[in-house]
Structure formats: structure tokens, C-alpha cells
C-alpha positions in Angstrom: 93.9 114.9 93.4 96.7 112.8 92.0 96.6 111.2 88.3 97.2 107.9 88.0 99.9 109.0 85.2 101.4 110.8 88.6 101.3 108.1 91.1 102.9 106.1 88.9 106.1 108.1 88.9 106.3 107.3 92.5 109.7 104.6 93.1 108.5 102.5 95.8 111.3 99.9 97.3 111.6 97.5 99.3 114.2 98.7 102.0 116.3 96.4 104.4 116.5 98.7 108.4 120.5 97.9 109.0 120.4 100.3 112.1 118.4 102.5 113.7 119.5 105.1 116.2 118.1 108.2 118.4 118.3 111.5 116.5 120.3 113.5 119.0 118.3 116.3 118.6 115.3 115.6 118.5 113.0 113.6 120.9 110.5 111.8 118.5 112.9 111.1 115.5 114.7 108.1 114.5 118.1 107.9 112.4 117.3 105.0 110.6 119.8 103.1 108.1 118.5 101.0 105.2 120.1 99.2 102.7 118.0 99.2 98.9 120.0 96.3 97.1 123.3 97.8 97.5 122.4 101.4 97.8 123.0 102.7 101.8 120.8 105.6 102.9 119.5 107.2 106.2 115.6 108.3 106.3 114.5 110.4 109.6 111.1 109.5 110.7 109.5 109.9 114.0 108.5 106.8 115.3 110.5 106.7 118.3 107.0 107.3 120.2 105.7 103.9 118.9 108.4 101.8 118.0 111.9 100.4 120.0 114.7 100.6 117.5 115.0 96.4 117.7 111.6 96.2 116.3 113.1 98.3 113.0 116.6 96.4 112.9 116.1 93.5 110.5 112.5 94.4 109.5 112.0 94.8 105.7 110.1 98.1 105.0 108.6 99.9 102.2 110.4 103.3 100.6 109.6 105.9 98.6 113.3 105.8 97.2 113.1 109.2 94.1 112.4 111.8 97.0 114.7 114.9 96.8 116.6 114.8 100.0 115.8 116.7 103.3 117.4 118.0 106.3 115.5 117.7 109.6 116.8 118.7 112.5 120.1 119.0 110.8 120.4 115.8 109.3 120.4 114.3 105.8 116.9 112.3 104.8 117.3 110.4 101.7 114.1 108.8 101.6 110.6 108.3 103.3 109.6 105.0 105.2 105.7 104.2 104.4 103.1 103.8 107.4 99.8 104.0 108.7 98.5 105.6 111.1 95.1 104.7 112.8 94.4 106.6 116.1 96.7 105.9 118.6 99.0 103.2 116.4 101.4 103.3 113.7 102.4 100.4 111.7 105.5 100.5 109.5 104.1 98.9 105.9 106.5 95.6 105.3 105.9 92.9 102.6 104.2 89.7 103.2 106.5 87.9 102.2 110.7 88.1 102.4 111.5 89.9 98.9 115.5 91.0 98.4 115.8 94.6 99.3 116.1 96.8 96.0 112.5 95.1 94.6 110.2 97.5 93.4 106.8 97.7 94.6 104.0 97.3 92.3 
């Protein structure tokens, strides 16, 4: 179970998608660049089953930015995209409403 002392250690940012293209090596993952206010980084996340990547390009998403960074399937993840899953669907979360990229979420 997580404290509430530890969740809140958890950087969660709004991310801009700039670009998202097909991991070349693997069939489900996405190479996916975001901008955080200033700050470029690429996440990997396997949506490519449920998403095209121009519904990602554009779309303000939610990050957890302090992550150590990860190699899958050989390349750099510098962060991890938040989504829901129920059955069959996943849904990116995004803000309600347009908030700069870089704005914490509370």
C-alpha cells in the first residue's frame, strides 16, 4: 500500500505529444516525443494497438516526469504517459481544460 507521504513524491506534468512514431522494433510500442515546458523527452508506451499516432500529435497528456529512465526494446524512456485501461479500451488521461505544458498536477 502506498502512504500518502509517498504518493506525494510522485512529479506529475502536464506533457505536450510533439511526435509520435512506430518503435522499429517492436510491434505494440510507440516512440512518443513530448515537450514539458521547455524540457524535450521521448516516453515508449504501447498504445499503438489502440491509438493512430494523429490522435497523440497535439494532444496534451499527463506524465509522471521524476521516473529513472528505461531502455525498452533498446530505446531511451524518460518518462511514463498516464492511462486507463477498462477491458478492451485505453484512454490516454488529458486535462480538461488547455493548461501550458510544464504545469504540475495536483
Amino acid at each position: 500500500m502506498v502512504t500518502f507521504n509517498e504518493f506525494k513524491r510522485i512529479d506529475l506534468r502536464v506533457a505536450e505529444v510533439k511526435s509520435v512514431r512506430q518503435h522499429p522494433g517492436a510491434d505494440k510500442l510507440y516512440l512518443i516525443q513530448v515537450d514539458l515546458g521547455g524540457e524535450e523527452r521521448q516516453l515508449v508506451a504501447g498504445l499503438r494497438p489502440f491509438y493512430r499516432p494523429e490522435e497523440l500529435e497535439g494532444k496534451k497528456i499527463v506524465v509522471v516526469a521524476n521516473l529513472e529512465p528505461a531502455t525498452l526494446r533498446g530505446e531511451r524512456s524518460e518518462g511514463m504517459l498516464l492511462a486507463a485501461e477498462g477491458g478492451e479500451d485505453v484512454v490516454i488521461l488529458v486535462p480538461e481544460r488547455d493548461i501550458p505544458a510544464g504545469s504540475p498536477v495536483l
